[in-house]
N, C-alpha and C positions, 0 to 999 in steps of 0.2 A: 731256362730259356724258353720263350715264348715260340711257338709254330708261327711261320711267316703269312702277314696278312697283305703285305704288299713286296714288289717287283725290290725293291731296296733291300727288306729283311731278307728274301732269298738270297741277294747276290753275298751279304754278309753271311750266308752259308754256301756259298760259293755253287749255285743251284744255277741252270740256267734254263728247268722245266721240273716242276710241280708230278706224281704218279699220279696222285688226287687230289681235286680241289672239293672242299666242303663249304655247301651253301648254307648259310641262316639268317634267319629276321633275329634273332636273337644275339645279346652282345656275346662278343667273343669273352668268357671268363675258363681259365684253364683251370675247374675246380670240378672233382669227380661227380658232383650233380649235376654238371653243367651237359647233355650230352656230344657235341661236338666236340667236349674236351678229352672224353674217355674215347671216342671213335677215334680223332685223331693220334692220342698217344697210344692207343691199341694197335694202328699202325704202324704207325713209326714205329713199334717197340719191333714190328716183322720186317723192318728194311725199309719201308716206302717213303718217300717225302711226300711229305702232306704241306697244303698250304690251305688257310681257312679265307675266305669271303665274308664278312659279318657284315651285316643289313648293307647288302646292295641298295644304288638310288637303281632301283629296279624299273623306272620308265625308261631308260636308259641301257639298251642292250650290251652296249661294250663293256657297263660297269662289271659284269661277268665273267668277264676276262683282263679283269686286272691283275690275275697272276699270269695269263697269258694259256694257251692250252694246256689241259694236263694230256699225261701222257696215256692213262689210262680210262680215266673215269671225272666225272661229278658226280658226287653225292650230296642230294640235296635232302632237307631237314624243311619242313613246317613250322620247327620251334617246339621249344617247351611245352608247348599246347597247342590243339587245333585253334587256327588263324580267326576262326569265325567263334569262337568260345572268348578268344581272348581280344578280340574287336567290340565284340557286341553285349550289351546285360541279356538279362531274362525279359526284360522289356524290346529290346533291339535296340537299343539304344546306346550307338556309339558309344564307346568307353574313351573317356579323355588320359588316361594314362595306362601306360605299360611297365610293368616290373622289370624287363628285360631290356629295357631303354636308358639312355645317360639320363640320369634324374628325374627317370620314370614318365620320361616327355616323348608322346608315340610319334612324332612328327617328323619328317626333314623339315619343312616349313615354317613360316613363324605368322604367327596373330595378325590376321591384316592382309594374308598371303592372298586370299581367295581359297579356295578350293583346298582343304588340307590335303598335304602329303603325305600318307603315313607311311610311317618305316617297314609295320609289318602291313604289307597287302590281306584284302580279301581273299581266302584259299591262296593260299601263299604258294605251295607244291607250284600249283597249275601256272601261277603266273612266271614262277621261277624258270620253271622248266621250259615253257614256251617262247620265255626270253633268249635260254640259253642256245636252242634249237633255232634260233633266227641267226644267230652269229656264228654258231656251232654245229654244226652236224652230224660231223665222225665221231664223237667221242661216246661211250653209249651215259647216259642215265640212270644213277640208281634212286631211285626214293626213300624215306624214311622216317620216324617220328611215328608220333600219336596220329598227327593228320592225315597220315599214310594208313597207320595201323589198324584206323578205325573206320578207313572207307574203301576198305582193300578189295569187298564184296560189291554188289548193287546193294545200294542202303538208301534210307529214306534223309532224305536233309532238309530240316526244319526250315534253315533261313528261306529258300527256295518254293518251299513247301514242293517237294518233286520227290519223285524217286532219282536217284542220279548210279550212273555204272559205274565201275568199280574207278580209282580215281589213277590207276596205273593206265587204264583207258587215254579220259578225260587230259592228264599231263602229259599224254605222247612219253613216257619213261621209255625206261628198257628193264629195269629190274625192280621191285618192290620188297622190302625187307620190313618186315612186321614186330610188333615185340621189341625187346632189348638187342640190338644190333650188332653188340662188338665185335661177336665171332660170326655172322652170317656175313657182316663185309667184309672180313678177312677174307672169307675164301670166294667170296664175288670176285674181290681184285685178284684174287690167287688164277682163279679160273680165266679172269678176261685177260690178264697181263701171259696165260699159259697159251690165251688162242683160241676159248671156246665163244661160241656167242651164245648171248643171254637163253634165247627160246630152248637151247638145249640143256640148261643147266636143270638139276636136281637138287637145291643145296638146300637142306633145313632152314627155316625161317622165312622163307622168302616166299616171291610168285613172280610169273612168269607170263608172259603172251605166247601163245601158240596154233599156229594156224589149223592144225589137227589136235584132239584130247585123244586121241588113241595110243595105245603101250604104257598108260598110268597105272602100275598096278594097283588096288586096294582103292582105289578113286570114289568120290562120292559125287554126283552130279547135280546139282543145283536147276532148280529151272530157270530161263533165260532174265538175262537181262530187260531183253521185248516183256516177258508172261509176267517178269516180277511189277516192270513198273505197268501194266495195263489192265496185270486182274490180282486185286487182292490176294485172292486164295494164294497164287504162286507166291506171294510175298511173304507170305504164312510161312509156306512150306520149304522156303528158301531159308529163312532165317531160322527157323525150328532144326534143320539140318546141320546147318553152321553153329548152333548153340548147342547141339547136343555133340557135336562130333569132338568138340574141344582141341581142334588143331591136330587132333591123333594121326586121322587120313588125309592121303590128299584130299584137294576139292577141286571140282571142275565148273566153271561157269560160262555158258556163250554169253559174248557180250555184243558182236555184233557178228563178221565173219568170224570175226577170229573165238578165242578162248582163252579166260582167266585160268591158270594153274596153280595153285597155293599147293607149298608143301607142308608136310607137317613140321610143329613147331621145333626148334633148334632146343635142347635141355642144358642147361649149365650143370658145371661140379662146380661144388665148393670151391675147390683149386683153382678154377677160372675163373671164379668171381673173385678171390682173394687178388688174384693175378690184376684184373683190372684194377684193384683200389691200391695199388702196389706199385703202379706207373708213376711215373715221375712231373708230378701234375708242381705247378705256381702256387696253385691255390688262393689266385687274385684274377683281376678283371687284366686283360691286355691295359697297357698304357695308353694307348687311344682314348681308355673310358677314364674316369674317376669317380663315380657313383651310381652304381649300377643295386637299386634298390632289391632285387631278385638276390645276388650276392651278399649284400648286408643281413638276410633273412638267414640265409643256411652257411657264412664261410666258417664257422667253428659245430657244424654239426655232423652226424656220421649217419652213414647209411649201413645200416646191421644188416640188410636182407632183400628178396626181391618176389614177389608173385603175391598173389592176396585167394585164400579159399572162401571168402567172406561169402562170396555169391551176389551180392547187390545189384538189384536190377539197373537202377538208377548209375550204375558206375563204370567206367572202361578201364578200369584197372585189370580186370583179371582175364579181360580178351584181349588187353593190352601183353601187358605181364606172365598172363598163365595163372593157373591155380597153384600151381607147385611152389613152395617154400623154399627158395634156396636162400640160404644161412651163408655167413661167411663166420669164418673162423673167430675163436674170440681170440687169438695172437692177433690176426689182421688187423679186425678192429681196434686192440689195446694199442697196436704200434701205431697207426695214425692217428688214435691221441694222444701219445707220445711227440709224434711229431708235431702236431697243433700245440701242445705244450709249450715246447721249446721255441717257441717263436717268442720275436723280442716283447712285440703288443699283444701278446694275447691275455684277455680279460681275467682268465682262470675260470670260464664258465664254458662247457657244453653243451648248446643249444638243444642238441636232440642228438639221440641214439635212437633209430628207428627205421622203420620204412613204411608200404602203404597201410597195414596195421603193425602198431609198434611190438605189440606182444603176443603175432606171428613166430616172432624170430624161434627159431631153432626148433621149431613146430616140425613135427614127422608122421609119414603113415605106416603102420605096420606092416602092411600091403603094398606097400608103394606103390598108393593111387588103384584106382576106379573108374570106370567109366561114366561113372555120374559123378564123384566128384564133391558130392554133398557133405562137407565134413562136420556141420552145424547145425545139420537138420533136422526139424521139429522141436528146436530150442534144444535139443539135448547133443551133445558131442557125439560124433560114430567115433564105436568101440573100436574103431585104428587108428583114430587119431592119438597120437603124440602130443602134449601138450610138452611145449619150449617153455613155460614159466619157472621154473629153476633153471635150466640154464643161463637167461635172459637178465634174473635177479643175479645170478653169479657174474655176469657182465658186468654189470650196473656198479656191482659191488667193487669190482677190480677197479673200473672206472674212476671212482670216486675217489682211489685210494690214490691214483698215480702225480707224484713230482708236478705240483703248480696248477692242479685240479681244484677249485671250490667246491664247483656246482657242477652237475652232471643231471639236463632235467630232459622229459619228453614229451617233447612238443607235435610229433607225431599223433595221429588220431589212435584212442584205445579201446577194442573191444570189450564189452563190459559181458561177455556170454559166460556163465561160469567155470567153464570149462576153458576157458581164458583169463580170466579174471578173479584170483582165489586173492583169500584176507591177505596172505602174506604180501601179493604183488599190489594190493590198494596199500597198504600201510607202509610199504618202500616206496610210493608215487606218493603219500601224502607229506611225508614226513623228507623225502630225499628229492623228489623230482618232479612235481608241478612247480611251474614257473608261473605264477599266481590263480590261473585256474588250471582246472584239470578238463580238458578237452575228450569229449565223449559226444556219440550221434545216436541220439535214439529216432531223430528222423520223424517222427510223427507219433501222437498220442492216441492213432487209430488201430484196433486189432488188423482189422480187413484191409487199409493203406499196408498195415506195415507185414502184414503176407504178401501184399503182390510186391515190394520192395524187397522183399527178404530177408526181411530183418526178425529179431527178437520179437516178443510181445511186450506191450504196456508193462504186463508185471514180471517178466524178466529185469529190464533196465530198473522199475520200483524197487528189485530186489537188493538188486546194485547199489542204488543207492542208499538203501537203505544200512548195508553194511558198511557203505562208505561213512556216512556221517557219523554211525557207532565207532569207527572206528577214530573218525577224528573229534569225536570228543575222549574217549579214554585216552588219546595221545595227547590233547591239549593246543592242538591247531586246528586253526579254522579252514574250513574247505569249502572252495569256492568251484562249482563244476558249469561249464562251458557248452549249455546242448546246442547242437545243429540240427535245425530243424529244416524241412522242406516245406511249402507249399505249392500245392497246384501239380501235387504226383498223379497220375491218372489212377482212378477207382476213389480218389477223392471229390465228395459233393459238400457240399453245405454243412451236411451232418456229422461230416468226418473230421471238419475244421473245427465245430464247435467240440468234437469229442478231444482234438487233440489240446484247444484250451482249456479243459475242464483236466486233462491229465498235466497242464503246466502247472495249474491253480493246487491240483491234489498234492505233486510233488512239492510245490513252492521251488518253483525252477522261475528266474525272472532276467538272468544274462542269457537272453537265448541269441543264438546268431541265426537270421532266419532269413530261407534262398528261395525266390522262386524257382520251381523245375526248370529246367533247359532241358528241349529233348534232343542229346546227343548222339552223334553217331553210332547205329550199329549196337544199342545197350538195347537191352529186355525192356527196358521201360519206355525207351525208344517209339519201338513197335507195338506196345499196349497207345501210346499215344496217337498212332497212324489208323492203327486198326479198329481201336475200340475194343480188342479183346488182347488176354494176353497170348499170346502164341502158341504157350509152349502147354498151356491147361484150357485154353478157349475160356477164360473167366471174362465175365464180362466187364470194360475198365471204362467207365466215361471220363474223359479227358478235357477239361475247359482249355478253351483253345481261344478261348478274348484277355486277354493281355490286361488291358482293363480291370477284369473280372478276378484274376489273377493275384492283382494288386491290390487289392480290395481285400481278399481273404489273406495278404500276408500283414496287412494293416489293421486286419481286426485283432493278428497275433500282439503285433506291436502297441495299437489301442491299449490290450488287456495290461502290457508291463507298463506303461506310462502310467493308466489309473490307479496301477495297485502302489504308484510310489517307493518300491521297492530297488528302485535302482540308482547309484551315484548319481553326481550333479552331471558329471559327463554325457555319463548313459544318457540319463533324460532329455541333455539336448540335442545330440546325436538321433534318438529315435525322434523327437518335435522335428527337428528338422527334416528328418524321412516325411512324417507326416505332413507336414507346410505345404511339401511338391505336390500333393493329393492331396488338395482343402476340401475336393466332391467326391469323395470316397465314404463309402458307408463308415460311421463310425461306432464302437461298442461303448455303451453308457455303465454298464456294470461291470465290478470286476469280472464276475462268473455269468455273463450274459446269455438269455436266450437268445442267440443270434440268427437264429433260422427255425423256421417251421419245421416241426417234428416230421419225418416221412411217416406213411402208413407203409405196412405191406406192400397194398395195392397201386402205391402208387408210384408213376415212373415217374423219375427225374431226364430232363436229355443230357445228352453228353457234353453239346457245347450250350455256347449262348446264340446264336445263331439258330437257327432252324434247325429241331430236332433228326441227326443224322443216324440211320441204323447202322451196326456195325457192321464193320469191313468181312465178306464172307468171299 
């Protein structure tokens, strides 16, 4: 049975007020990826009635009270992704469809309307929460999601071009919950329905407004809001604090009188994450929706796991998430594919076993953990890491084996580090579990790009591959691998784009999926893109910051795979068509073109296209 989305479905459980109501831009689907559906049966599973709001017509203050006041709380969600990631491209340019919309269609409005309406607003939090404080006042505010998680601090915001304070400020909230939520809102509502109010709570995961920072013990103090956005330097030294402390300690930040509080991060057991995928989820879209393309993507796939130690500048996974690996059991997992099994329609295939790297799972430290954290450092594994790659295969294997199973493939992203990635777990991906390619990110063909992203080197991933396709010629299938590339990472110029096409050309990589940067919230690459240096080593990062310019270097990528005719009829019309939209974009006439003037030594390149800017000190 579905949680009530309207005043009707309540009274059919004989409800006549809501403890929590949960807000989202996103469709209501009760399926454990979905997050509003594991927050809300996480609740409910403690007593609470929960009722969900899904895309409020948010100009519209009363729509937020169509279950009518809760008794406790709103908790409001961002969505699936920050609002302004999933609005906007790498170019800024309005995105015409949403995956978490009925048939992928971002609008209330229809063609013709004037002024489109979209479902998900611009910074979605802010406009939520301010709607709901016009009709609402008593009830306190929690926040949540990625768009919460990643602007919990003073952080730099691309679209804006601004520094902006922390977004618990900004939304007028009362409680901000960082990370994976299920257990820090439990004991929010535990706490507010017990009598306390927000400023004085202490509860892992979360943060907090406070008129005073004093009696925090172990606290780490951040420079102000004012210092971060007005002098570089604080900006530096703000963010280098926050990146190195890893959620251990508190944090303290002024943001205007008052003061940000973050606690340190809330840790899962296993048992609690089994707990969560064990809840008694639909595992479909509310009946309101019937095609909810987000849903189509992942309803027969599993989530084996939760944190990433990957490190990537470029990514908010792991300030998201954590570094930490928590695993859920391989019972937990077997039995909900048991139960996807057993369903009337199911296809007999498993989309994915995975999480944000799939062959994390069951990964461990001898130590459990470090203060740095580094578990892949200088391309070689530290000597405490644990590697999960037989447990993982031993999944996989059970998987495959179960009552109305075909296919059992991972469609998740796979690290290719060796100490991740051994013959035996290529040769069960080759032969058992790519779904036509094998999806791998080497991210750039540059040495110097891919240190300051933090990635492998050129001949790491070569290495990879190179055991990959021995391996799939002595098996007798062909392998098709999937790289994502970036362009336009900062410490990328001219010369790094032609290096990384000449490391396409080397490998014979030619399905490449290739992204412009987005400089997201609150990521290490982020702040190399603000700065001009990186933060945390003061390397020096020039960042092309003309959009334009941008597009030009991911088209000379796309150029090189169209002239080398290496790819399906599809493909090639697919990237022509990329190319048609940009007919005055520089084009590359060779397969392995000199695309740019050689640098010397001596000579500077600037950072933007713009007027040569020094970096941020």
């Amino acid at each position: 049975m579905f949680l009530p989305t309207t005043k009707k479905e309540m009274k059919q459980r004989n409800w006549d007020q809501c403890d929590v109501v949960i807000v989202t831009p996103d469709a209501y689907v009760d399926h454990p990826s979905f997050a509003m559906a594991t927050l809300s049966r996480m609740l409910e599973s403690k007593g609470y009635r929960v009722g969900i709001i899904s895309q409020p017509k948010w100009r519209d203050p009363e729509s937020f009270l169509a279950l009518g006041v809760p008794k406790i709380a709103f908790a409001v969600s961002g969505g699936a992704m920050d609002s302004m990631v999933m609005n906007y491209t790498a170019s800024k340019i309005p995105r015409g469809d949403d995956a978490y919309c009925e048939k992928g269609v971002p609008y209330f409005s229809q063609k013709g309307d004037g002024k489109r309406y979209r479902i998900r607003p611009d910074r979605t939090i802010n406009v939520y929460t301010n709607q709901i404080k016009s009709v609402c006042r008593e009830v306190p505010i929690i926040i949540g999601g990625i768009e919460a998680s990643m602007r919990r601090i003073a952080h730099y915001d691309w679209w804006s071009d601004s520094v902006r304070r922390s977004i618990l400020f900004d939304a007028k909230a009362d409680i901000l919950i960082y990370g994976m939520g299920e257990y820090p809102l439990v004991d929010c509502i535990r706490a507010l329905s017990d009598g306390q109010s927000p400023e004085t709570m202490e509860i892992p995961g979360t943060a907090v407004i406070r008129k005073s920072a004093e009696g925090v013990p172990k606290a780490i103090t951040l420079p102000s809001f004012a210092d971060v956005r007005d002098k570089e330097r604080s900006f530096k030294i703000a963010f280098a604090l926050f990146y190195k402390n890893r959620d251990l300690n508190p944090l303290i930040q002024p943001q205007d009188t008052r003061h940000l509080v973050q606690f340190p991060r809330r840790l899962l057991t296993q048992e609690e994450l089994d707990a969560i995928y064990a809840l008694p989820f639909e595992r479909a879209p509310h009946p309101q929706y019937t095609d909810i393309p987000a849903f189509r993507m992942i309803e027969n796939s599993i989530t084996s796991h939760r944190g990433c130690y990957g490190r990537c500048s470029f990514c908010s996974i792991t300030a998201h998430q954590g570094p930490e690996i928590v695993s859920r059991s391989k019972q937990s997992v077997l039995k909900e594919i048991k139960k996807i099994a057993a369903k009337p329609k199911f296809s007999g295939t498993i989309t994915d076993i995975g999480g944000p790297s799939a062959n994390m799972y069951a990964s461990s430290c001898h130590i459990r953990g470090c203060r740095d954290h580094n578990c892949l450092k200088e391309e070689k594994a530290c000597k405490n890491l644990v590697s999960g790659t037989k447990e993982y295969l031993k999944l996989l294997n059970e998987a495959r084996s179960i009552k109305g199973v075909k296919h059992v493939f991972i469609s998740s992203g796979l690290r290719f580090d060796p100490a991740l990635m051994d013959d035996e777990l290529i040769r069960a991906c080759i032969k058992y579990h790519t779904p036509g390619r094998m999806k791998v990110a080497p991210e750039s063909g540059s040495a110097r790009v891919l240190n300051l992203m933090g990635k492998p080197s050129p001949e790491v991933f070569a290495d990879f591959l190179k055991r990959a396709r021995n391996i799939s010629t002595k098996e007798g299938i062909p392998l098709k691998v999937n790289p994502y590339i970036i362009a336009g990472h900062p410490g990328e110029e001219k010369a790094e784009t032609e290096e990384t096409i000449e490391f396409l050309n080397k490998n014979s990589l030619y399905e490449n999926q290739i992204q412009m940067f987005t400089p997201t919230p609150l990521t290490r690459s982020t702040a190399m893109y603000y700065l001009g240096y990186d933060p945390i080593t003061e390397e020096i990062t020039p960042a092309e910051h003309d959009v334009k310019r941008l597009e030009e270097r991911k088209l000379q990528i796309i150029d090189r795979d169209i002239n080398k005719k290496r790819l399906s009829a599809r493909e090639q019309s697919a990237k022509k068509e990329i190319r048609s939209k940009y007919p005055n974009a520089v084009r590359s006439t060779k397969s392995m073109p000199s695309l740019m003037k050689k640098r010397t030594v001596d000579e500077k390149t600037p950072a933007r296209s713009k007027p040569a800017k020094k970096p941020r000190r």
